[in-house]
ROBA-802560 format. One record per residue (C-alpha): x, y, z. Coordinates in steps of 0.1 Angstrom, whole numbers, padded with zeros to 4 digits, always signed. Layout:
XYZ;...
//
This chain:
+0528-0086-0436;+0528-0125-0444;+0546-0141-0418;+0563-0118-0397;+0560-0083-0386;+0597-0073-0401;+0596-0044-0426;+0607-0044-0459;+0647-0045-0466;+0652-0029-0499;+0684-0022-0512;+0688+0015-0515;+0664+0023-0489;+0668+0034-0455;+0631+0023-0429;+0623+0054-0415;+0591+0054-0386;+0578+0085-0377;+0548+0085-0351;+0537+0047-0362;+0541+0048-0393;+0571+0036-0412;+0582+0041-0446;+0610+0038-0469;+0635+0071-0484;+0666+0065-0507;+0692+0064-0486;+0713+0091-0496;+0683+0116-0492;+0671+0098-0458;+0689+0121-0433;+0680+0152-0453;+0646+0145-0453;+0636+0136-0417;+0658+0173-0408;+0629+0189-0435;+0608+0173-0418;+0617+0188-0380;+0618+0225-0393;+0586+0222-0422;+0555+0207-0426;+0558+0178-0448;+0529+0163-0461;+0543+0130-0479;+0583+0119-0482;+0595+0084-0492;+0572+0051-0496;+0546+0048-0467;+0550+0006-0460;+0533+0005-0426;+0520+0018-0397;+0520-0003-0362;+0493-0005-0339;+0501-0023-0311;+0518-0053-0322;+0509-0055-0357;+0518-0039-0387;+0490-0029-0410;+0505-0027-0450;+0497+0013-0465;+0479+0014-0494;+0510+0032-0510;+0530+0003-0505;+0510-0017-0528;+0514+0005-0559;+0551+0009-0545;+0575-0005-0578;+0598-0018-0552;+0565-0040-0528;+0581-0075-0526;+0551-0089-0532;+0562-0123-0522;+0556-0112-0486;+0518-0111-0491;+0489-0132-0505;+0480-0118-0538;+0448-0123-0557;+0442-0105-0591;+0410-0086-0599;+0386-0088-0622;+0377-0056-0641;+0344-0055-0618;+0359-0068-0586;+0389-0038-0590;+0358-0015-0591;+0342-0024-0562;+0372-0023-0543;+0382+0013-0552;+0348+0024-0547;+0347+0004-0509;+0323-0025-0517;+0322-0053-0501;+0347-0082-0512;+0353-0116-0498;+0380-0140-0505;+0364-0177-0488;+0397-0196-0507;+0422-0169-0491;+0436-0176-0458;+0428-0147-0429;+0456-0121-0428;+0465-0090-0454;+0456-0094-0490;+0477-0074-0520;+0450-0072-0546;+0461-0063-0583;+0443-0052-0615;+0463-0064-0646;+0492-0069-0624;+0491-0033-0609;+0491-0029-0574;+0460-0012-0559;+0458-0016-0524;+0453-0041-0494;+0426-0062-0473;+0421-0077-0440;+0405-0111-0452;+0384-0121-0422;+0373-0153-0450;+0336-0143-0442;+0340-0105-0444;+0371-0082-0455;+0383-0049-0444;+0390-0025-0471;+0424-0003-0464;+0425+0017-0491;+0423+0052-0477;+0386+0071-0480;+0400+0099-0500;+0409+0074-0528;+0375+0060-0530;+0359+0063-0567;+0321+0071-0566;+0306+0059-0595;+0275+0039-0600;+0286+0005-0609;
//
């Protein structure tokens, strides 16, 4: 995240981590859901924000199409129709003006997912399985 490795306080939601990676239920349902989630295999519940590796947090792509991303907390560059492409299909993007760290990158104002801005290079995060293939 920007400046600090805190996770998102949203009003109405409780942070939940399980196994590294932390994401957000409405807090009435929170308690229900992680006792699902001990007798049945659940394979998504609540917002995925983050997961940790060591001392970082790394943003989930889900977060970034999340209604509720405070998107104050990361750089944010807006897309081109072509440039939104290439991300979702896992080209190559870099962002020379953009300072190093985790970039939100929007379409039209919509979420669609983050990058590591290494200002030579960046490292795509959006998840294989939501990779468009189509011949650009």
């Amino acid at each position: 995240m920007k400046h600090s490795a805190a996770l998102p306080q949203i009003p109405g939601m409780t942070p939940v981590e399980k196994d590294g990676l932390y994401k957000l239920c409405p807090q009435p349902l929170a308690d229900r859901m992680l006792q699902m989630e001990k007798r049945l295999k659940v394979i998504r519940s609540g917002v995925a924000c983050a997961t940790r590796k060591g001392e970082d947090l790394i943003p989930e792509a889900d977060w970034a199409m999340a209604t509720c991303c405070d998107r104050s907390a990361f750089e944010v560059v807006e897309l081109s129709r072509e440039d939104a492409l290439k991300f979702l299909a896992k080209e190559p993007l870099t962002f020379p003006d953009c300072p190093k760290g985790y970039i939100l990158l929007t379409y039209k104002g919509l979420g669609l997912g983050f990058v590591k801005n290494l200002v030579s290079r960046s490292n795509n995060l959006l998840p294989v399985s939501r990779r468009i293939r189509l011949k650009l």
